[in-house]
C-alpha positions as CSV (number, residue, x, y, z in Angstrom):
1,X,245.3,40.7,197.6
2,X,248.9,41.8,195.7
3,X,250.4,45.0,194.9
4,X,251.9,45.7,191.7
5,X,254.9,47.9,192.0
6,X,255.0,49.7,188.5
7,X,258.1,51.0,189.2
8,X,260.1,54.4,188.8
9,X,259.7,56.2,185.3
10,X,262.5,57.7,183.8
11,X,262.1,61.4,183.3
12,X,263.9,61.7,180.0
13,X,264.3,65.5,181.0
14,X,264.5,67.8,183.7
15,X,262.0,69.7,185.1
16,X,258.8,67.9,186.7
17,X,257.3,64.9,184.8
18,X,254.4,65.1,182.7
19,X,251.1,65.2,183.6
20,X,248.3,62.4,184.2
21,X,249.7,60.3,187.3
22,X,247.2,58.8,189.2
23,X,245.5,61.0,191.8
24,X,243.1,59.9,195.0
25,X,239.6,61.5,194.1
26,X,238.3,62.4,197.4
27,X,234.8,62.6,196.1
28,X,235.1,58.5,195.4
29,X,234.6,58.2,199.2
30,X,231.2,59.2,199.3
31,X,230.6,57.0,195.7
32,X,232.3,54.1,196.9
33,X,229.1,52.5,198.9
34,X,226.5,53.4,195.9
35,X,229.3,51.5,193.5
36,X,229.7,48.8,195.4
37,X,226.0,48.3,195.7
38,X,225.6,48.4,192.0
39,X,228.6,46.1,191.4
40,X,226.7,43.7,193.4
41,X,223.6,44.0,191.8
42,X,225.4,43.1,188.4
43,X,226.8,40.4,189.9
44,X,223.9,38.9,190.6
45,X,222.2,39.6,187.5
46,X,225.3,38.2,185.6
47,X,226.2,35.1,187.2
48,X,229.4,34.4,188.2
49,X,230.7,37.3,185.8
50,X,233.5,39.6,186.6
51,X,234.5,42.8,185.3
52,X,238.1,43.1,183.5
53,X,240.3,45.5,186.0
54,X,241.1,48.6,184.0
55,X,245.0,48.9,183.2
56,X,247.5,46.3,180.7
57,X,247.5,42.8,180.5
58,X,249.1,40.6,178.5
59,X,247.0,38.4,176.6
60,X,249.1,36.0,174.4
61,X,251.8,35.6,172.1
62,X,253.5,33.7,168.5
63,X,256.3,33.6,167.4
64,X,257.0,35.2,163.8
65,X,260.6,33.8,163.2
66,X,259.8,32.6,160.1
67,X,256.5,35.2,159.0
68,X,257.2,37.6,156.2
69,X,254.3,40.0,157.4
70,X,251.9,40.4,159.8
71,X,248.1,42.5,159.2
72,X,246.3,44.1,161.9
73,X,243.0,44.6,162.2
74,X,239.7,45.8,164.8
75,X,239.7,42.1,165.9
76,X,241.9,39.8,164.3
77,X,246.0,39.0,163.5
78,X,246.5,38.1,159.9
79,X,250.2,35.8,159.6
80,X,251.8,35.9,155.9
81,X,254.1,33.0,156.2
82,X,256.0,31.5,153.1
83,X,258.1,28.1,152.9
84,X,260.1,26.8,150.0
85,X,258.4,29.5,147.7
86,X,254.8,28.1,149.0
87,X,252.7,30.7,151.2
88,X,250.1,30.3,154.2
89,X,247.8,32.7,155.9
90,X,247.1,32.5,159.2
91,X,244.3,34.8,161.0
92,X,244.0,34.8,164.9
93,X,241.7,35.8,166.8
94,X,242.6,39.3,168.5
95,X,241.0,38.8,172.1
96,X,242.3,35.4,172.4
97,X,244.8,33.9,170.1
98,X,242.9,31.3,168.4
99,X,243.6,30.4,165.3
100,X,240.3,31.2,162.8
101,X,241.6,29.7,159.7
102,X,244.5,28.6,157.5
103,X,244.7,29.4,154.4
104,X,247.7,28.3,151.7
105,X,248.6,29.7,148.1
106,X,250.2,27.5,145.6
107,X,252.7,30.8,145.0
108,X,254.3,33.3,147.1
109,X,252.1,36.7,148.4
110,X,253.2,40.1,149.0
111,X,251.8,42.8,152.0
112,X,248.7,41.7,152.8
113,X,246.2,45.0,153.1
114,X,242.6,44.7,155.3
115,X,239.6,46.1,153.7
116,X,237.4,46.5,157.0
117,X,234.6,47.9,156.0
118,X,233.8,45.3,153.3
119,X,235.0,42.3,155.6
120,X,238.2,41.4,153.7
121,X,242.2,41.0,152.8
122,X,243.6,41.7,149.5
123,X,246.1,39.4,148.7
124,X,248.9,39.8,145.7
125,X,249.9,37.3,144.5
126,X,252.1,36.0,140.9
127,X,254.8,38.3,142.0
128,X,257.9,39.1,139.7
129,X,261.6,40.3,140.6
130,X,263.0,42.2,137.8
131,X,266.7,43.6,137.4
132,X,267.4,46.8,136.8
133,X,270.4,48.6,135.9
134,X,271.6,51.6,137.5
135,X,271.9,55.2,135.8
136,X,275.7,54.6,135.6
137,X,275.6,51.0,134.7
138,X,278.0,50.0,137.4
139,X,275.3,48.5,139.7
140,X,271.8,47.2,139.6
141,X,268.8,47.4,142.0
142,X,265.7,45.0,141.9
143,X,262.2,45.7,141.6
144,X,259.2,43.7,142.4
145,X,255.7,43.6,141.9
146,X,252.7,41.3,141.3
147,X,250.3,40.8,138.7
148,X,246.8,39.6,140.3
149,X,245.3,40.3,143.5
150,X,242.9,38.2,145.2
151,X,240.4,39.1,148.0
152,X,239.6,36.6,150.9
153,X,236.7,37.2,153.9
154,X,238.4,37.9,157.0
155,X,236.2,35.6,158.8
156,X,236.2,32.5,156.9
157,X,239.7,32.9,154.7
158,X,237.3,32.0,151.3
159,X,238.3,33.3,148.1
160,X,235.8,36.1,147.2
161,X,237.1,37.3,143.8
162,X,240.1,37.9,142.2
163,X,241.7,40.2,139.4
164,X,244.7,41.9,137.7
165,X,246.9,44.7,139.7
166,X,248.5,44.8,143.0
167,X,246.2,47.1,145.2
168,X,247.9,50.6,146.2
169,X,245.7,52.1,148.8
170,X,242.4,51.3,150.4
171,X,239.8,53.2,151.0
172,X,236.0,52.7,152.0
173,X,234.2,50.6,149.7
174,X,237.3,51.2,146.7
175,X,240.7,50.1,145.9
176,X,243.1,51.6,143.7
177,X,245.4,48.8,141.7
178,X,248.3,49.3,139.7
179,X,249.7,47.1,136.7
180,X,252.8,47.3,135.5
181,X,255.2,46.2,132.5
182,X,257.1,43.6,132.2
183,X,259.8,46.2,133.3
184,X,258.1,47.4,136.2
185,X,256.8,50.2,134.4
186,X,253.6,51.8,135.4
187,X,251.2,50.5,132.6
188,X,247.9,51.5,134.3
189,X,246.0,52.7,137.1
190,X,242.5,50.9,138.3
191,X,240.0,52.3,140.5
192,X,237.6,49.4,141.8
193,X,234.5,49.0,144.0
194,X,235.3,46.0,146.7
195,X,232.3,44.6,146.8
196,X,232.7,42.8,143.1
197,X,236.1,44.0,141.4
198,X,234.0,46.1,139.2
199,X,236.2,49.0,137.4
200,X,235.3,52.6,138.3
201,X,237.3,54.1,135.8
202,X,241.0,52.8,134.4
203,X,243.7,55.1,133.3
204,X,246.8,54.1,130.9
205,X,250.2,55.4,132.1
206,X,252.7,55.1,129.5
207,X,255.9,57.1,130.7
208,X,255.4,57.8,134.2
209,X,258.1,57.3,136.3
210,X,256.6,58.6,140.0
211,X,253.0,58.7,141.1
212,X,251.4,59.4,144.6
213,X,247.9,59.7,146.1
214,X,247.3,63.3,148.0
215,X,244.8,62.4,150.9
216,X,241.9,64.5,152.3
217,X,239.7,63.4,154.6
218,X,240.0,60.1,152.2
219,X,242.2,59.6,149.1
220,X,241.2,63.2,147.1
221,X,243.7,63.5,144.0
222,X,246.5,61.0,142.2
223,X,249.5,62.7,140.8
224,X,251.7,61.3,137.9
225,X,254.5,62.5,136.1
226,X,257.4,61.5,133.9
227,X,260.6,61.2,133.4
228,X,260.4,64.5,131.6
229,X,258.5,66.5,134.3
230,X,255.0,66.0,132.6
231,X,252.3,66.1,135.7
232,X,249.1,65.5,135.5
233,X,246.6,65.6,138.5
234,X,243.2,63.3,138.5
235,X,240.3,62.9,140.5
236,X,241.1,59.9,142.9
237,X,237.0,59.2,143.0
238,X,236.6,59.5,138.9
239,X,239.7,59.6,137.0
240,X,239.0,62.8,135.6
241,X,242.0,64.6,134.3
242,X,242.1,68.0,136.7
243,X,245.3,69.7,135.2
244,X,248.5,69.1,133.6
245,X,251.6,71.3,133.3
246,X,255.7,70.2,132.7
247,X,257.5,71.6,135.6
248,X,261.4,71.9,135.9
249,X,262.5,68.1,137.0
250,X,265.7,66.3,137.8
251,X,267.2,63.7,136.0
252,X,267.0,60.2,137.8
253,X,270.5,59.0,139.6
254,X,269.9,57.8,143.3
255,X,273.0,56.6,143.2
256,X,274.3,60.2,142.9
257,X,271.6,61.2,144.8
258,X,269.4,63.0,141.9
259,X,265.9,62.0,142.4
260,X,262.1,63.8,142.7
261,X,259.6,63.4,145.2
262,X,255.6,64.4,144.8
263,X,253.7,65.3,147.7
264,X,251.0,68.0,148.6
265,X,247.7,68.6,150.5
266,X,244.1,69.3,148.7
267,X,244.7,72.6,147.3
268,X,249.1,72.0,146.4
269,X,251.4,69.7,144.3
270,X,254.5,69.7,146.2
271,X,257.4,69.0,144.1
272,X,260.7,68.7,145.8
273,X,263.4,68.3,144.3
274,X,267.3,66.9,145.1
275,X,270.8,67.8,143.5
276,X,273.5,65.6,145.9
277,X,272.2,67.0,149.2
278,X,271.3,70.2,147.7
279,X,267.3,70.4,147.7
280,X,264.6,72.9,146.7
281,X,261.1,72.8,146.5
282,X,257.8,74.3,144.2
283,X,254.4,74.6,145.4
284,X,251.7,74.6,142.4
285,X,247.7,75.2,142.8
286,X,246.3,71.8,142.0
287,X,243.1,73.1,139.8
288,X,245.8,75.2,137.7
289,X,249.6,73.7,137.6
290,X,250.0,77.5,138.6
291,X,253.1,77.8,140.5
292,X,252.1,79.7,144.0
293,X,256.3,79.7,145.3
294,X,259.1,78.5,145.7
295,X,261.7,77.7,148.6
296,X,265.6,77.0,147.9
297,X,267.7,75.3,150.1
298,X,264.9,73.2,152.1
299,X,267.5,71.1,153.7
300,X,265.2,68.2,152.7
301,X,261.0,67.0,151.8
302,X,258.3,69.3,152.6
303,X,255.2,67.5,154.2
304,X,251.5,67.8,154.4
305,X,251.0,68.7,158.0
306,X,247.4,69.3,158.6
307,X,246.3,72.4,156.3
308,X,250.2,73.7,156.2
309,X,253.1,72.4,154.7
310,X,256.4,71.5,157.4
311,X,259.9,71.9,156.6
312,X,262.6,70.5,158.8
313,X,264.9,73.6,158.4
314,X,267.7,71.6,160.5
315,X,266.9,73.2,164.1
316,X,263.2,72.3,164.1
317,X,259.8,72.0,162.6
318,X,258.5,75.1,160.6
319,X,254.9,75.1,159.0
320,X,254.2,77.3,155.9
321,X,250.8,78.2,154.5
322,X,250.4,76.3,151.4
323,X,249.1,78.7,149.0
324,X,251.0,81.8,150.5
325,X,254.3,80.0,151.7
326,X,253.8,82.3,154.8
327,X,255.2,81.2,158.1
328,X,252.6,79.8,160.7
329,X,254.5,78.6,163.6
330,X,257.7,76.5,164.3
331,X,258.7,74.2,167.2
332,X,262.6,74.1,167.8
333,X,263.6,70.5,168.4
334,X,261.1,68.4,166.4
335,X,262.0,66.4,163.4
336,X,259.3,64.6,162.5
337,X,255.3,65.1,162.9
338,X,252.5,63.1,162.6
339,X,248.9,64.1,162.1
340,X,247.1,62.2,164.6
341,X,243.6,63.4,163.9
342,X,242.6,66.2,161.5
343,X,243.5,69.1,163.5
344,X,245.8,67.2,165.4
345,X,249.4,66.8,165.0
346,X,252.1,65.6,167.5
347,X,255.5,66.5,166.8
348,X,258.9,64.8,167.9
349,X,262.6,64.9,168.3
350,X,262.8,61.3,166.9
351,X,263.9,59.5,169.5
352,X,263.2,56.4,171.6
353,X,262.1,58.0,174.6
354,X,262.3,61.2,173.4
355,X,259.8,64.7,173.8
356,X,256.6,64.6,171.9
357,X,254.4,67.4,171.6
358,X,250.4,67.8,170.6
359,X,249.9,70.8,169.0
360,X,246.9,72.6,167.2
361,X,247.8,71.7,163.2
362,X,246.1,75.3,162.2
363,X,247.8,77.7,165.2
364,X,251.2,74.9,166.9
365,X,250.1,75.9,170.2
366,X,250.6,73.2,172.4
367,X,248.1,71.0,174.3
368,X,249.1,70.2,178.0
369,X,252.2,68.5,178.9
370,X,255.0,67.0,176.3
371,X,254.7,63.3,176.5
372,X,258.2,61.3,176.7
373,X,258.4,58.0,174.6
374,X,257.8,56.0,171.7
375,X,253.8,56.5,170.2
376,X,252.2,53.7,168.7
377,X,251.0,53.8,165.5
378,X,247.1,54.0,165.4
379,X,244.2,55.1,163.0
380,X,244.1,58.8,162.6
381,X,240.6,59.3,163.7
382,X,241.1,57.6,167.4
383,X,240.3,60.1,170.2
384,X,243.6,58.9,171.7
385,X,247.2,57.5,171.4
386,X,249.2,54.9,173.6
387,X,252.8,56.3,174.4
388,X,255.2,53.8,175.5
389,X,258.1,54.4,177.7
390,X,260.7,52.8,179.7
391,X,261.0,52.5,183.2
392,X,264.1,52.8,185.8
393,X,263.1,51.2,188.8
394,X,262.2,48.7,188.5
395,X,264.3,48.3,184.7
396,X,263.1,46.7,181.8
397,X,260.3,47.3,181.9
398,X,257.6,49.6,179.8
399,X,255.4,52.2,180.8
400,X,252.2,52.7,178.8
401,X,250.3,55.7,179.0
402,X,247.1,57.2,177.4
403,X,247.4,60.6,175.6
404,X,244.2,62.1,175.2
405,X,244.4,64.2,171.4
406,X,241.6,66.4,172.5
407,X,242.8,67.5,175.6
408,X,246.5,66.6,176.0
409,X,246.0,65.2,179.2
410,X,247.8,61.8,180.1
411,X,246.9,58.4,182.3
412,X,249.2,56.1,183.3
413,X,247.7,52.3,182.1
414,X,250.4,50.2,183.7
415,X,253.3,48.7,183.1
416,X,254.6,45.8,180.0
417,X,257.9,44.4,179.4
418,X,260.6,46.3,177.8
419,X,258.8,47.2,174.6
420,X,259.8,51.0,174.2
421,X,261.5,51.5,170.7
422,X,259.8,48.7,169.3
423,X,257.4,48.6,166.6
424,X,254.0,48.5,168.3
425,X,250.3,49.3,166.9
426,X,247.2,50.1,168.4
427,X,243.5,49.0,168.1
428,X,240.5,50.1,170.4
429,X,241.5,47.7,173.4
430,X,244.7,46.3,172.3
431,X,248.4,47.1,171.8
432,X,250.4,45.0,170.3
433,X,254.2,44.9,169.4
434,X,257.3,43.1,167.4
435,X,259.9,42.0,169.9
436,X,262.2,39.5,168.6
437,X,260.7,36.8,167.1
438,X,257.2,37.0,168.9
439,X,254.4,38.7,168.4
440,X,253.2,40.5,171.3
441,X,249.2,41.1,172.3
442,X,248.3,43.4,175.7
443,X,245.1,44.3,176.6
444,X,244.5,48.1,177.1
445,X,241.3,49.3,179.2
């Protein structure tokens, strides 16, 4: 038998280290002859079958020099690779690294998006790169976008149907698709069912410069507005028309740093609004275009946070009532928050290996310990997050540990190579991360 040293973790602050190291549990003595009967009962029953030790485990690896994307889904890797304008789809399988299928296009493909619930990828494809010149005509930004999207089964890489627009967001059995001009002006939005590319409803949107989707529990409202300040708010599920108002807006000039932004929860429209680092900010009902207040001087983008809005006022994180624009709590320190599940939030000072903090989204009490490190990203209704952080002793290496949303009680996993700070995801049973070139799979139990 071997021991695995996982080494020293760095504390990242003073004080004592955050909860959830492993503990001896005395009242395991009087289970462990009952277990180990049991154990070998399944044994027997099983074959020669052993249990997976709980804990991280590398599982396999590909390199991505030359990938322009990757997907990830429940159980499988999706690989967008392109080659002299020609593109390829790889999928893997998640548990083991074989390759499912291969699947090439005779054009190049944008982001790849996974339709899980109705088995498949949406793919865009006949993409186009148009020029545009800036406000003051002394430089020029590109945009792209892409004219047909077509869906393939995640299992066998077939072709299942294909049709105009570039798919915006997924949700369920739907998919809203956008078309645009030969410009790369909005021409019209497209809400389809997935299981045959049948249209919903479609909307024309001549004039509209920005456009957003305010989420619920799923995709609840679609904003739009123009370059004059024109909004109008729809039903994401029937296109209806909810309300429409024109509210004060800037004129466009990111070079100068002039530019809007649309944001909000179920009941708001956030409009926020900048002037060369000077920003300020209206909150409208949604059923009305009423405007409930107003807040100068934000020092930057207001943000659904749970039921509140949060404003980084520079020192920390403060949440406002939406309808009242009443204070509800702050947390000095945090810059950035992110719901984790719907009356979950964990806030953060942004860094590396920096302080993280589950609150309660209604109240921003806190839920047991802060946990120091990097989070990775993972699907807002898991009862749990992997937080990832580096080690001293021995170095290099990568703590992960489990963060329980409910409780905010933590569990050491084990230990990885150096992957804090990278770009990692989470599925039930896996982690996997970008470093370098390769494309990293661990097994989490």
């Amino acid at each position: 038998m071997s021991t695995i040293e996982l080494g020293e973790i760095s504390p990242a602050h003073d004080g004592p280290d955050p909860v959830g190291s492993p503990r001896f549990d005395r009242r395991l003595v009087r289970q462990t002859g009952l277990g180990l009967i049991a154990a070998l009962c399944l044994a027997g029953l099983a074959g020669s079958h052993v249990p997976e030790p709980l804990g991280v485990r590398p599982v396999w690896s590909i390199s991505i020099a030359q990938a322009q994307g990757t997907t990830l889904t429940s159980d499988g890797v999706f690989v967008h690779r392109s080659v002299n304008g020609l593109a390829a789809v790889t999928a893997y399988d998640l548990p083991t690294g074989a390759v499912r299928w291969q699947r090439p296009f005779d054009t190049t493909i944008g982001y790849l998006q996974a339709a899980e619930s109705a088995g498949m990828l949406l793919v865009p494809t006949e993409g186009h790169v148009v020029e545009l010149p800036a406000v003051n005509e002394q430089s020029a930004f590109h945009a792209e976008f892409h004219r047909q999207t077509i869906a393939i089964s995640t299992a066998t890489g077939a072709e299942l149907w294909r049709t105009a627009g570039e798919p915006y967001t997924v949700s369920g059995e739907t998919a809203l698709l956008t078309e645009y001009t030969d410009r790369a002006d909005l021409a019209r939005m497209r809400l389809i069912r997935l299981s045959d590319h049948s249209t919903i409803w479609r909307r024309d949107t001549p004039g509209v410069g920005n456009y957003t989707v305010i989420p619920g529990d799923r995709p609840d409202k679609i904003i739009t507005a123009t370059g004059a300040g024109v909004i109008n708010i729809y039903s994401y599920a029937t296109g209806e028309l909810i309300s429409t108002a024109k509210v004060p807006w800037v004129k466009g000039n990111p070079d100068e740093g002039y530019f809007n932004d649309l944001s909000g929860t179920r009941d708001v429209l956030v409009v926020n609004r900048s002037r060369r680092e000077l920003f300020d900010m209206s909150v409208y009902r949604a059923d009305t275009m009423t405007e409930l207040w107003r807040a100068p001087d934000t020092n930057g983008y207001a943000f659904p946070c749970g039921s509140a809005l949060c404003l980084n006022d520079g020192a920390g994180l403060v949440a406002y009532d939406p309808l009242t624009g009443e204070r509800r709590w702050r947390l000095d320190g945090a810059v950035n928050a992110f719901q984790v599940t719907p009356d979950r939030l964990v806030l953060g000072e942004g860094l590396d290996d920096g302080r993280n903090v589950l609150v309660d989204a209604e109240t921003g009490a806190a839920l047991g310990e802060p946990a120091f490190g990097t989070l990775a990203w993972s699907a807002p209704d898991e009862a749990s997050v992997l937080v990832l952080r580096s080690t001293v002793s021995p170095p290099d290496r990568t703590a992960v540990i489990r963060w329980d949303l409910r409780t905010g009680r933590q569990r050491m996993l084990g230990t990885i190579g150096a992957m804090a700070g990278r770009p990692c995801s989470s599925v039930p049973g896996y982690l996997v991360c970008t470093v370098g070139d390769d494309y990293q799979v661990v097994a989490v139990r």
